[in-house]
N, C-alpha and C positions, 0 to 999 in steps of 0.2 A: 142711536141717540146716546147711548151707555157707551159706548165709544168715545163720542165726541165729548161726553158728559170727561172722560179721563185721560184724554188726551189732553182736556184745558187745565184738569190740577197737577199734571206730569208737567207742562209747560210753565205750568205759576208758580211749581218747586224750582225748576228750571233757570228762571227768574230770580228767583230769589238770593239763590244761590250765587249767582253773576254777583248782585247785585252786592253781594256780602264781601265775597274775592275776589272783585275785578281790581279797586285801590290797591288791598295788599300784592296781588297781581304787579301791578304795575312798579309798585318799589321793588319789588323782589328783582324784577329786568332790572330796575337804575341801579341796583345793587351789585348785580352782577356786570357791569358792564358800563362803562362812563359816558358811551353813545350807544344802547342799543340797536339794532336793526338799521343802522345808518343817521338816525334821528338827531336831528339837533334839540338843544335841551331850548325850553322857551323861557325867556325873562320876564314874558307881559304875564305868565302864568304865578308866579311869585309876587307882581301884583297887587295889592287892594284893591277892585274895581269899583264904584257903588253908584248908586242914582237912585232917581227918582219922577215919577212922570204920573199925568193926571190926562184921561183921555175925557174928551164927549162924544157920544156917539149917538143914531138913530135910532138904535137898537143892540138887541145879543144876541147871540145864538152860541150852540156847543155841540157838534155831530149832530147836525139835521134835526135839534130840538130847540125850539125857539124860548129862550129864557124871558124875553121881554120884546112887545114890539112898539114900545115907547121910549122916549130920550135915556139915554144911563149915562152914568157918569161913575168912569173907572179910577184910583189910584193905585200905586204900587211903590214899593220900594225894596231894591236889591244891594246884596255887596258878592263879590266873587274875588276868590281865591284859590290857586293850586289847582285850578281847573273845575273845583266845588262854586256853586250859586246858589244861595241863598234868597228866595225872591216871595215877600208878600202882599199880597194884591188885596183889593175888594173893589165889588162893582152892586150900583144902587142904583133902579131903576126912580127916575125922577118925576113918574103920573104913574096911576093907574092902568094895567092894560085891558083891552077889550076885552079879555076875560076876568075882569077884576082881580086879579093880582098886585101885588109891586115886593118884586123878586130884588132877595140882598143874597149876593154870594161873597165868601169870604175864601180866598186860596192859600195855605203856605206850600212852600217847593224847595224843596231840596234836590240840585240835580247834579250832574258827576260827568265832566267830559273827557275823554281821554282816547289819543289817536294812534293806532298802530298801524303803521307801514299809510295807507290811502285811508285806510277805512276809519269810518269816525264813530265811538261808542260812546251812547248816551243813556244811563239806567236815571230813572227819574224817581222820588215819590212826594204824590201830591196829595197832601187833608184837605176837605175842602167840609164849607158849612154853605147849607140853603138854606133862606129865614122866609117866609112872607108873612109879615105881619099882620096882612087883611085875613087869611085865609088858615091861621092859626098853624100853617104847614113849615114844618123843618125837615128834612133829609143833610146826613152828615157821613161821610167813610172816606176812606183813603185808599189811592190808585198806585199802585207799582209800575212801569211802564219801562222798554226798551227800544232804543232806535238805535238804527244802523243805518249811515249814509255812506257813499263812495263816488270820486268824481269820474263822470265819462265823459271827456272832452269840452264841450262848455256848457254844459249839464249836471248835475248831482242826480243820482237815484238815492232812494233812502223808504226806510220800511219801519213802521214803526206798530208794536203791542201794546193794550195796554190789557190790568187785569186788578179787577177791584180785590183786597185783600180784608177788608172791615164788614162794612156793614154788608154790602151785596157780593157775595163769593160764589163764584162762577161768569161772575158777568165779565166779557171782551169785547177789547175791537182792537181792531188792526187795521194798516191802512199801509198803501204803496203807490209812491209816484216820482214824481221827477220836476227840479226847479231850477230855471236859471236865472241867474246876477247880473248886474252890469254895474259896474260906477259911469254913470253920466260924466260928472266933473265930481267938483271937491265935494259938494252935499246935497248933490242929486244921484239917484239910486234907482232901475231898474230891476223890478224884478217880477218874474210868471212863476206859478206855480200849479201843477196840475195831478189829482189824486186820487185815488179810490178807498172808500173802506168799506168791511165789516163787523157786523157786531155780534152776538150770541143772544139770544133769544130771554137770557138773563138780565144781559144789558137790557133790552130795548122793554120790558117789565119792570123793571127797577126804576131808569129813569122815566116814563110813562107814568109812576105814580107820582114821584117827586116834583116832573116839570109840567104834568098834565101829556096832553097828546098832540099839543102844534107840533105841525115838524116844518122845517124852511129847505132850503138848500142847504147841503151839506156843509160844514165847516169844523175838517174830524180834526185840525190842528186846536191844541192847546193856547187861546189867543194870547193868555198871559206869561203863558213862556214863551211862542213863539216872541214877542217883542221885546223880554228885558231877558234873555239867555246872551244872545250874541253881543 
């Protein structure tokens, strides 16, 4: 256990670090070299990108822990640049749930993308706030996270860490899987996705107190960056 206890703060240094030198990293290449590694330079990357979107849904969930299993209603708003996303979300459970709850979660994201040679690097970090007003309950900290995707024929694999650095330190998860695309036509879009994770026994105690103990079917992707990153 004292093992695995210092293998996740050797890996959360680990992280961190990337996560500091990967930008300066990456101008040091454009600096040295007008097309690195073959790469063509991107124009959409220079960019202002921004939006805004307001979802409904039946419910929430976050890594197999059910935040709300009544109506929510989510908004968000992004802008991206330079390959940087800027994206802040909140989501408000609209009744009460069977457990008497009604869960507000508030997300900011800061995340960083940038592609060498196939492979795709993504260092994230996310503050996030849990409110429930009936239940007098708040949980707050902020996640560091790493993904790494690469395409295999018409496939992506991709792998992704995360590692709370605030409030709960020691807690992870990690998850590994593989999703494929299609454009239909012009604004029709196919897509499968399929995954596994796990978490560290910090994680699943930390959120346990915060969200209670439902758990649903897993859903280890990030929903709200999953939909306003790309």
């Amino acid at each position: 256990m004292n093992r695995f206890v210092a293998a996740l703060k050797l890996a959360e240094t680990a992280f961190v670090l990337l996560l500091t030198f990967l930008p300066a990293c990456s101008v040091v290449l454009a600096q040295d070299s007008s097309n690195p590694l073959g790469e063509k330079p991107s124009e959409e990357n220079s960019k202002i990108v921004y939006g805004a979107e307001s979802d409904f849904t039946s419910g929430s969930a976050w890594r197999s822990f059910a935040i709300s299993d009544r109506p929510v209603v989510s908004n968000a708003g992004w802008i991206s640049k330079y390959g940087f996303s800027f994206i802040a979300a909140n989501t408000l459970a609209l009744s009460d749930t069977t457990e008497g709850t009604r869960p507000r979660a508030t997300d900011l994201i800061l995340t960083y993308e940038h592609d060498w040679r196939k492979l795709k690097i993504e260092p994230t970090l996310d503050s996030y706030w849990y409110h429930d007003p009936l239940n007098v309950g708040t949980s707050k900290s902020m996640e560091g996270s790493i993904k790494l995707s690469y395409p295999a024929g018409p496939i992506r694999l991709f792998t992704s860490h995360s590692f709370d650095v605030l409030s709960h330190k020691g807690a992870y998860f990690g998850e590994a899987g593989m999703k494929y695309e299609r454009h239909l036509r012009e604004k029709n879009e196919l897509g499968i996705s399929i995954d596994t994770g796990c978490a560290s026994s910090t994680f699943n105690q930390a959120y346990d107190r915060a969200f209670g103990s439902s758990r649903t079917d897993p859903d280890s992707s990030n929903p709200t960056q999953r939909r306003y990153k790309e």
